[in-house]
FIMITI-324001 format. One record per residue (C-alpha): residue number from 1; residue in one letter; x, z, y. Coordinates in nm, 3 decimals. Layout:
<domis>
(domi NUM; 'A'; (X; Z; Y));
...
</domis>
This chain:
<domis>
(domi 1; 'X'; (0.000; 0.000; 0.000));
(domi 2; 'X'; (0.305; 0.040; 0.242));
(domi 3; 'X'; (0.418; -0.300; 0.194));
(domi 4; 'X'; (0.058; -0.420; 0.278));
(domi 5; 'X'; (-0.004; -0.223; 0.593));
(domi 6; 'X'; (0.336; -0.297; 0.694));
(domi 7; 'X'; (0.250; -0.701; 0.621));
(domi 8; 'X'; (-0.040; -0.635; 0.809));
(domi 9; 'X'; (0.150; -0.515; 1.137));
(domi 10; 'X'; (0.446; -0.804; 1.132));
(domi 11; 'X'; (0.692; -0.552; 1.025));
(domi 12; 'X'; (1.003; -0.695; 1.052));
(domi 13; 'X'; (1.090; -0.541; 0.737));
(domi 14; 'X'; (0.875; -0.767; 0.486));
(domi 15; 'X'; (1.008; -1.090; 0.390));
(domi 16; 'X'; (0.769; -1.388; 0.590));
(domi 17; 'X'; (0.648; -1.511; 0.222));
(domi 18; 'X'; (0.508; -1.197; 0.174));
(domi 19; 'X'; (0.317; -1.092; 0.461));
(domi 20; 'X'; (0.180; -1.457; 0.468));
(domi 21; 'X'; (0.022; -1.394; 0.125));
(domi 22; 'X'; (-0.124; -1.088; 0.175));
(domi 23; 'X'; (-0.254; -1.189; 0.557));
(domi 24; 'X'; (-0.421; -1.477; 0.307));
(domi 25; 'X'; (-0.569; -1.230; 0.110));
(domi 26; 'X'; (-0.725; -1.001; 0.350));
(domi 27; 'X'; (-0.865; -1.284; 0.539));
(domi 28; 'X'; (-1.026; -1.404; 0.223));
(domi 29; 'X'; (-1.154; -1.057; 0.146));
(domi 30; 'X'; (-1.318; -1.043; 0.484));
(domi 31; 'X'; (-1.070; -0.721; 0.593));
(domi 32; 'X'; (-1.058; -0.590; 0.961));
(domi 33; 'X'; (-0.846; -0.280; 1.105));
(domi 34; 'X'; (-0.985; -0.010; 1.196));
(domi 35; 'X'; (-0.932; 0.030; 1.524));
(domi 36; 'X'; (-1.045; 0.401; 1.566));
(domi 37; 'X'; (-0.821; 0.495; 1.279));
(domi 38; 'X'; (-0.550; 0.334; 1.432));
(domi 39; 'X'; (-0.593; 0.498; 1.764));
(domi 40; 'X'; (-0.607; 0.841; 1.586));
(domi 41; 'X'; (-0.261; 0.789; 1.459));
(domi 42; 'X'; (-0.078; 0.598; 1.740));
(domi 43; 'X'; (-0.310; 0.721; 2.047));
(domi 44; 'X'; (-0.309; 0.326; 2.107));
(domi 45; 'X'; (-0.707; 0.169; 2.133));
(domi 46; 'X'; (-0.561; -0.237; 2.139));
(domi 47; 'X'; (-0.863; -0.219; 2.364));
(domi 48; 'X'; (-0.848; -0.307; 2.766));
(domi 49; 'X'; (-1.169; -0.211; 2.969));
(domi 50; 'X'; (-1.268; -0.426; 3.311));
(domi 51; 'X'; (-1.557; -0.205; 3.527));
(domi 52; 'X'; (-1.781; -0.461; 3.692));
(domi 53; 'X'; (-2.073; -0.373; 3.875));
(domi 54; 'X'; (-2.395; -0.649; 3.777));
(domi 55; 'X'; (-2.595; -0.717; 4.086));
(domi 56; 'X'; (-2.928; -0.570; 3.990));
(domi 57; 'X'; (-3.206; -0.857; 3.951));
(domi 58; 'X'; (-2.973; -1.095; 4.094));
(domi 59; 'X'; (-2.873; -1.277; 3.802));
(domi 60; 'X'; (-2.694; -1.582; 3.904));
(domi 61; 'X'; (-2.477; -1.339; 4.096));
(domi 62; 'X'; (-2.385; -1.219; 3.768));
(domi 63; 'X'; (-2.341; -1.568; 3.579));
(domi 64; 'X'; (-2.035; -1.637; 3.876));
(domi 65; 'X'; (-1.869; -1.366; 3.685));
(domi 66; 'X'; (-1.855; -1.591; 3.367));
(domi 67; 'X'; (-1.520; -1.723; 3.474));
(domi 68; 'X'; (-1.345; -1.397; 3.520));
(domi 69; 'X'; (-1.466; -1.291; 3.221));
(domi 70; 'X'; (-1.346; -1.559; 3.027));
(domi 71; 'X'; (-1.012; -1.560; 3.149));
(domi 72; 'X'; (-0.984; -1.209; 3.045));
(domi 73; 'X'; (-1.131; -1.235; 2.718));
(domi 74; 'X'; (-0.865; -1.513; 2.609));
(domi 75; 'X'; (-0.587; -1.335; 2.801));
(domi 76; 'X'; (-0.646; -0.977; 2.641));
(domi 77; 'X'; (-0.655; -1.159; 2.288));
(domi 78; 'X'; (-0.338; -1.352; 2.368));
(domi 79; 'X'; (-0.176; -1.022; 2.447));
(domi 80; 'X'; (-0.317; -0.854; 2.104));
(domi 81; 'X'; (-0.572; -0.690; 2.286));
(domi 82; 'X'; (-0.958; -0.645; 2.292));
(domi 83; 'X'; (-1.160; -0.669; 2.586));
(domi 84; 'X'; (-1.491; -0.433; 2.622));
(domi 85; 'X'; (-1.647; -0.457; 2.962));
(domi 86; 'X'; (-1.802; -0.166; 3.151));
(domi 87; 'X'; (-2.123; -0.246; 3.344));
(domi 88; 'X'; (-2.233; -0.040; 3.656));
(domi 89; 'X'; (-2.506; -0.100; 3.878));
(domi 90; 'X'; (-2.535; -0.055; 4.245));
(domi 91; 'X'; (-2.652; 0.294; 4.225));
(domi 92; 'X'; (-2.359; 0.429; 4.020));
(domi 93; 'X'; (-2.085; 0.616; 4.214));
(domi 94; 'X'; (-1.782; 0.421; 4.085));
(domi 95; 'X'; (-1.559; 0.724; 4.077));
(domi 96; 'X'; (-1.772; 0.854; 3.793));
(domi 97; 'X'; (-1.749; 0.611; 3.613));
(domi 98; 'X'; (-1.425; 0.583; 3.600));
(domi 99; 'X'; (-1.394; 0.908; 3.550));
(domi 100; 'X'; (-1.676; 0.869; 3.229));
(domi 101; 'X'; (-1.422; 0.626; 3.098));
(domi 102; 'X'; (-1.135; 0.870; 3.147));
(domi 103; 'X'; (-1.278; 1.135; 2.938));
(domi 104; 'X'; (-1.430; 0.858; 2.641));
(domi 105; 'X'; (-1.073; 0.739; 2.615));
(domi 106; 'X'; (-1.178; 0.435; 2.471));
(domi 107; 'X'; (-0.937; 0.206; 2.636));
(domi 108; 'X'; (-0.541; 0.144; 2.637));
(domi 109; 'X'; (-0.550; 0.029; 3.020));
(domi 110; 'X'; (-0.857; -0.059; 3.298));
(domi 111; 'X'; (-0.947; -0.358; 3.514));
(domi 112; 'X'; (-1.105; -0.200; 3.789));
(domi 113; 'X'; (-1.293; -0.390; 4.100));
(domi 114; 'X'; (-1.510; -0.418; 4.363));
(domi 115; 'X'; (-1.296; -0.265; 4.561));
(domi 116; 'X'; (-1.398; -0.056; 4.873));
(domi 117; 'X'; (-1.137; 0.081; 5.221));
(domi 118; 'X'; (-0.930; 0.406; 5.075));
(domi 119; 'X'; (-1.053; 0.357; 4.733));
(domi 120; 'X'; (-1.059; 0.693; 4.580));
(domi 121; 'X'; (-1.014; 0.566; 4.190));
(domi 122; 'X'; (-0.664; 0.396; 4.289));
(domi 123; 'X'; (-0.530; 0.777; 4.345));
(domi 124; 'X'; (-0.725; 0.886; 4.101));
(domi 125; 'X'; (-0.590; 0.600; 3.827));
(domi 126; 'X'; (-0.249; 0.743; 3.983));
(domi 127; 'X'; (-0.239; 1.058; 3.962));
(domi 128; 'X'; (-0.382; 1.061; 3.568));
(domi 129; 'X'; (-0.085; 0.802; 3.468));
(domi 130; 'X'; (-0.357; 0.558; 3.345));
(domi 131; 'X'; (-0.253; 0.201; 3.336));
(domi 132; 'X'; (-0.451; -0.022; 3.560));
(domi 133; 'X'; (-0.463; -0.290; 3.768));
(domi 134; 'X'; (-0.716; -0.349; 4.063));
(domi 135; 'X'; (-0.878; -0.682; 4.139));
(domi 136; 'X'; (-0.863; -0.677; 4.501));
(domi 137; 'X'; (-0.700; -0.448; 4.752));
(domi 138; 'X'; (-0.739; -0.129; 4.955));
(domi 139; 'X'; (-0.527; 0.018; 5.246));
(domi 140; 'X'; (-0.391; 0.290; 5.097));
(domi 141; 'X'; (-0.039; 0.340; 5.171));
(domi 142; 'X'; (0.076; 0.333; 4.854));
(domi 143; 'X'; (0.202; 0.101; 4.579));
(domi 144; 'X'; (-0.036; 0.002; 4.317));
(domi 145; 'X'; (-0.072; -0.283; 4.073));
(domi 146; 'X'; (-0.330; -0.553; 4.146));
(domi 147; 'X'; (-0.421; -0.951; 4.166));
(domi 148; 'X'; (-0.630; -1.073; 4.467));
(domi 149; 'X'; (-0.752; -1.326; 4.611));
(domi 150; 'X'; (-0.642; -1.419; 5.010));
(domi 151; 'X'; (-0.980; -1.402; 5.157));
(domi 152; 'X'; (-0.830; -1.349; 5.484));
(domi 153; 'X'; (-0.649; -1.683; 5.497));
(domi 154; 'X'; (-0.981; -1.874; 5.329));
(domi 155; 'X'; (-1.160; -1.758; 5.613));
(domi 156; 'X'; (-0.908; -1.840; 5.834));
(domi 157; 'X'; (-0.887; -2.204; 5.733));
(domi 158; 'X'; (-1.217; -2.188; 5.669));
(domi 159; 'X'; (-1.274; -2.136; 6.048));
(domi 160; 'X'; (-1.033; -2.348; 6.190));
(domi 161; 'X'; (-1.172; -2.641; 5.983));
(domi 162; 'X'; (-1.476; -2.558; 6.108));
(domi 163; 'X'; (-1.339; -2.602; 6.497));
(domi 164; 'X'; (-1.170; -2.932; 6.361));
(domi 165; 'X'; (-1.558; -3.062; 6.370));
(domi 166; 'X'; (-1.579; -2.970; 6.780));
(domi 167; 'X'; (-1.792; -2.657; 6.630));
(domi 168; 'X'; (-1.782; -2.368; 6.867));
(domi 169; 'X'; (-2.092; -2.115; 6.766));
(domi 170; 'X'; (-1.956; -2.029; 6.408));
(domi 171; 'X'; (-2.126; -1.782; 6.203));
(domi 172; 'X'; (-1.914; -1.567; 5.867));
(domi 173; 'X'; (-2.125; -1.452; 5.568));
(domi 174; 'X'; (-2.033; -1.102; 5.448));
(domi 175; 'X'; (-2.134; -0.860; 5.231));
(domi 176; 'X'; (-2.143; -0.501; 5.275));
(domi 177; 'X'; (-1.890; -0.376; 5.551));
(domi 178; 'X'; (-1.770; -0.071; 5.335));
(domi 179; 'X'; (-1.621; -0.418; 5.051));
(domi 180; 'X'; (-1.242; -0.436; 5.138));
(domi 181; 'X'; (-1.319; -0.804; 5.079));
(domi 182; 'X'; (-1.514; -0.856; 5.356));
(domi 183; 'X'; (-1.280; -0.648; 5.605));
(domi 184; 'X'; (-1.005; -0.906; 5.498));
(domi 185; 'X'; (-1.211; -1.240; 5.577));
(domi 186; 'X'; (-1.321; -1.062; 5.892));
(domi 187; 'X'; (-0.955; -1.058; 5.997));
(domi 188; 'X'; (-0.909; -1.391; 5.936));
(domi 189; 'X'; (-1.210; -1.553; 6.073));
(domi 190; 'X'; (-1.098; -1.308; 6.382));
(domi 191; 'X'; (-0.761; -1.445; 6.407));
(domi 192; 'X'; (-0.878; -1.821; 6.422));
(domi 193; 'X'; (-1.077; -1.716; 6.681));
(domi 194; 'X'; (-0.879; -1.526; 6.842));
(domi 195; 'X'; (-0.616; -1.827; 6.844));
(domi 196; 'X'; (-0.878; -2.074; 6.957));
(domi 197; 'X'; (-0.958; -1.869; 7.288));
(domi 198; 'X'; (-1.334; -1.814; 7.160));
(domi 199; 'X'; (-1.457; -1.422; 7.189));
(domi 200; 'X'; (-1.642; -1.326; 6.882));
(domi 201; 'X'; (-1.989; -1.301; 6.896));
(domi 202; 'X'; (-2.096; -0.967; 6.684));
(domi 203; 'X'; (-2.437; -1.174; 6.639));
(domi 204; 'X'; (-2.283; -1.416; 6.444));
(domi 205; 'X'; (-2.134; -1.211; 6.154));
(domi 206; 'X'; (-2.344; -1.146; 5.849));
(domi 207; 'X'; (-2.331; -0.834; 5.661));
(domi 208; 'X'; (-2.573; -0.811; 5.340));
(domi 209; 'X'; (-2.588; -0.818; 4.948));
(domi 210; 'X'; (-2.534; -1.158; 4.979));
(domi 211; 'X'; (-2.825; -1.282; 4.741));
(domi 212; 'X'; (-2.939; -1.611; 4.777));
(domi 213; 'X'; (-3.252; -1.429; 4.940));
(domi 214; 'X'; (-3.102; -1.222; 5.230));
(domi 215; 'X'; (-2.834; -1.523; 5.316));
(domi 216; 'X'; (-3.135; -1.759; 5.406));
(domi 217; 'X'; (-3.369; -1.501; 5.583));
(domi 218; 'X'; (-3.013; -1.409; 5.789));
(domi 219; 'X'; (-2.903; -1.778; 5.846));
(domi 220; 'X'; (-3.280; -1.841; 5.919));
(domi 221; 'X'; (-3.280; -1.612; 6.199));
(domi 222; 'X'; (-2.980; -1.756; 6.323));
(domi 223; 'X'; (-3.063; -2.117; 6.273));
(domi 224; 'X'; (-3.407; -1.946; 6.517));
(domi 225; 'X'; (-3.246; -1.844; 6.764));
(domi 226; 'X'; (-3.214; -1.989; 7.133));
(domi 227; 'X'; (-2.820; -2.074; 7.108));
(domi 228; 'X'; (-2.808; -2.168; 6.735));
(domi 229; 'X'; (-2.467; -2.156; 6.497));
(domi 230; 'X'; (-2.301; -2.551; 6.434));
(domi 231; 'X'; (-2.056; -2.418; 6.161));
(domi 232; 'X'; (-2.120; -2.136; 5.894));
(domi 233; 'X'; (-1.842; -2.000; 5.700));
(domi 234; 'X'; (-1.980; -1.873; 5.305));
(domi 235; 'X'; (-1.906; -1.613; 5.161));
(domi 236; 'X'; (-1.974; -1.792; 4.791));
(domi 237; 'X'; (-2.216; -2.003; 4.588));
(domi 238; 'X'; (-2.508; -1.755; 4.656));
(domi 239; 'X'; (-2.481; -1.748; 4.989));
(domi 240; 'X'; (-2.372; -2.121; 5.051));
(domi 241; 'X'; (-2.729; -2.186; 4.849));
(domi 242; 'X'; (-2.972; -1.944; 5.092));
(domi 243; 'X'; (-2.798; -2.116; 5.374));
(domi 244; 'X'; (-2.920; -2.465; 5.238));
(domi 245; 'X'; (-3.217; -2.355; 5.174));
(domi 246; 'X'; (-3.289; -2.229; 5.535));
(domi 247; 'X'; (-3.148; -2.542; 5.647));
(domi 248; 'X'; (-3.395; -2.771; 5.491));
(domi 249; 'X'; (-3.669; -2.550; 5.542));
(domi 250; 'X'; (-3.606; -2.660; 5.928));
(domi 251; 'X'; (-3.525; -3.047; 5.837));
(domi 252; 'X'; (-3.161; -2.961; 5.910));
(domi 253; 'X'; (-2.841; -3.178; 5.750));
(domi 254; 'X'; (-2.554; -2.998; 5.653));
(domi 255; 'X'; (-2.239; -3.197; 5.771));
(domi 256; 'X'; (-2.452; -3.370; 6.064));
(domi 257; 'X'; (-2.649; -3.043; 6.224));
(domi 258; 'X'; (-2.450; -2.763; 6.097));
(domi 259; 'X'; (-2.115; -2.799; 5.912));
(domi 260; 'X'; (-1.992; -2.551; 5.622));
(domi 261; 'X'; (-1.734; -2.448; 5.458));
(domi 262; 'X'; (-1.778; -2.210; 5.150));
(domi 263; 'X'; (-1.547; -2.018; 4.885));
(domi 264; 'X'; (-1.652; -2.136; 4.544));
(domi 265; 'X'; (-1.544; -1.966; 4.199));
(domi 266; 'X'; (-1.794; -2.187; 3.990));
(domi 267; 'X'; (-1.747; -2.566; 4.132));
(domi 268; 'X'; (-2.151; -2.549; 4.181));
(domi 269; 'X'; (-2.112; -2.677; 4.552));
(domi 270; 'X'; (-1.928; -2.979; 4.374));
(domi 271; 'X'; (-2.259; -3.054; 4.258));
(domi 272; 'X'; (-2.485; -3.024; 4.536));
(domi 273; 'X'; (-2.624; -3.355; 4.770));
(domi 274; 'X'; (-2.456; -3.188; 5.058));
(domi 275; 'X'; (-2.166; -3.233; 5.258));
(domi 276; 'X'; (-1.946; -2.921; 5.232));
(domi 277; 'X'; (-1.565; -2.794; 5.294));
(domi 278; 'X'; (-1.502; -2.593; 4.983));
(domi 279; 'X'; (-1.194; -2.370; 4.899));
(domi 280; 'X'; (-1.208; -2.344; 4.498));
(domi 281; 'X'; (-1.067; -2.045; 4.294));
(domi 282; 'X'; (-0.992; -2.051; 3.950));
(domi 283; 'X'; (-1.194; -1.705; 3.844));
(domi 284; 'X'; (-1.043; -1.773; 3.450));
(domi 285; 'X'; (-0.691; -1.799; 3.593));
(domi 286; 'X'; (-0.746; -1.504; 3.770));
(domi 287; 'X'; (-0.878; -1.305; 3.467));
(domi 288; 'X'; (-0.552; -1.426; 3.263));
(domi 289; 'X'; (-0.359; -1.261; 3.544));
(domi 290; 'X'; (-0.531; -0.926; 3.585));
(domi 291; 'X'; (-0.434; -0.929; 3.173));
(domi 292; 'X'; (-0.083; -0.997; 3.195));
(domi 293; 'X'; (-0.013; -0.759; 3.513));
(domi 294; 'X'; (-0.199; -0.465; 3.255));
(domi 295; 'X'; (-0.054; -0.514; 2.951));
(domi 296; 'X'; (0.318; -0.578; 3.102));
(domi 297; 'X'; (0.199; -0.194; 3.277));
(domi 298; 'X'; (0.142; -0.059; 2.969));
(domi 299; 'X'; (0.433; -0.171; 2.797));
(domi 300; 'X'; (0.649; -0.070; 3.055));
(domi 301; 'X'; (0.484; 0.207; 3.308));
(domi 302; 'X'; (0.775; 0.266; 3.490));
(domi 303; 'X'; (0.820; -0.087; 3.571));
(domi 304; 'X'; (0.771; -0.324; 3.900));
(domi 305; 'X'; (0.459; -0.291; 4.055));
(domi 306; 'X'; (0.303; -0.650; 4.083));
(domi 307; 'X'; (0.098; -0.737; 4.386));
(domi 308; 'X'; (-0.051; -1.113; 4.305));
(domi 309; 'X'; (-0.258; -1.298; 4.574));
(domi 310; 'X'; (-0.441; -1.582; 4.463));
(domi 311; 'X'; (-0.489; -1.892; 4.709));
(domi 312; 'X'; (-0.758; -2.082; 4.749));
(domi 313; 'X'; (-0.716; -2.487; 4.657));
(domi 314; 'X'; (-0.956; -2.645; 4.958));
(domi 315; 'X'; (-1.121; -2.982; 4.924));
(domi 316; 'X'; (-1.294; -3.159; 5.222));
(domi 317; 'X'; (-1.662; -3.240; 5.253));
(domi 318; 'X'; (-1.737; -3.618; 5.137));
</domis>
């Protein structure tokens, strides 16, 4: 039985002949480790957990995560891993949860996102030694490992492309002020701006949940008012898709009365009869990332911290 279980692990010790025969056997025999037993006797899971909050009722806000999912799925398996994913809604205070999964210690290393200004679960991640790595960023002064995406410079661009087409009044989809996401395309829709010699117009800047629901009642109001917006800059798919729908609800033409620009994870707006700037980011390529910066922290804790910021790939209206 030693010779087996070593066969089963690639010990070096087994001549290659023999561990292919009996990996033959057990796969014809149907055999899987057991992974709890294992854990009991190496305190090692081979399982990596990724927290992502599901937007309650607003499912195709959920389906865009299909791509990050996917990327982490193949990547975790790659590394020898398992991936289980950890569902919170919007209710859930995020620090328990983490701290749930803490105490369960069901997991070798987290993925942990959404991430909010002085997140409290990056000290707390810290300070318990767990390995980690954070999709997105926080200001914390301190050195942590994540993979992010540069929102700041998509909005930037985003704007500036936007001023390219002579548009002056141009509105920025958001979501919730407290999202560290938001804060960063803020800065970078502010900077264009700012460059450009045009003072910001607080009226102009969305904040919201970002379904396709509240993007078109905000853009709506906008598109209502006495000195309307000529460029919008989206947040993503969902709110790219309640902008066009307030749009035609008024007999508008996007790329004629109001240009856009949008971030896109999914390559939907490729697919829509519209004319739109979009800056595309691979969400699967991402997911392989967030892998490989935890499992090269868990094999080596003590070791560089990795900071990885993810640019967006833009591709002009047609």
């Amino acid at each position: 039985m030693t010779t087996v279980s070593r066969a089963l692990k690639d010990g070096p010790e087994v001549h290659p002949s023999t561990m292919a025969r009996v990996k033959e056997v057990a796969r014809r025999v149907g055999y899987v480790p057991n992974h709890h037993g294992r854990a009991l006797k190496t305190g090692r899971t081979l399982t990596l957990t990724a927290v992502l909050p599901m937007e309650t009722r607003d499912y195709l806000s959920d389906l865009a995560k299909l791509p990050l999912i996917e990327g982490m799925t193949l990547a975790a398996r790659q590394a020898g891993y398992s991936l289980s994913i950890y569902s919170t809604t919007p209710h859930d205070d995020p620090v328990e949860s983490v701290q749930r999964l803490l105490q369960a210690r069901s997991a070798d290393g987290l993925i942990i996102t959404r991430m909010v200004s002085d997140d409290p679960r990056v000290k707390l991640l810290l300070d318990e030694r767990i390995p980690f790595v954070a999709f997105g960023r926080t200001d914390l002064d301190i050195a942590y490992p994540y993979v992010d995406i540069d929102n700041e410079q998509i909005a930037y661009e985003a704007t500036r492309r936007l001023m390219d087409k002579d548009c002056q009044r141009i509105a920025l989809q958001l979501l919730v002020p407290e999202d560290q996401a938001s804060v960063m395309r803020l800065a970078g829709y502010g900077r264009a701006m700012a460059e450009a010699g045009i003072p910001l117009d607080p009226s102009l800047i969305g904040h919201g949940t970002l379904t396709m629901e509240s993007s078109a009642a905000w853009f709506d109001r906008l598109l209502a008012s006495s000195d309307p917006p000529t460029g919008l800059a989206c947040a993503n798919e969902l709110g790219l898709l309640g902008a066009l729908h307030a749009l035609g609800r008024r007999g508008l033409t996007p790329g004629r009365d109001v240009h856009i620009v949008t971030r896109d994870n999914t390559r939907l707006s490729r697919f829509l009869p519209a004319k739109i700037g979009v800056h595309s980011v691979d969400m699967a390529n991402v997911g392989h990332k967030l892998i490989e910066v935890l499992a090269s922290r868990i094999a080596n804790p003590l070791g560089p911290v990795a900071a990885i910021l993810v640019q967006g790939r833009f591709e002009p209206a047609e």
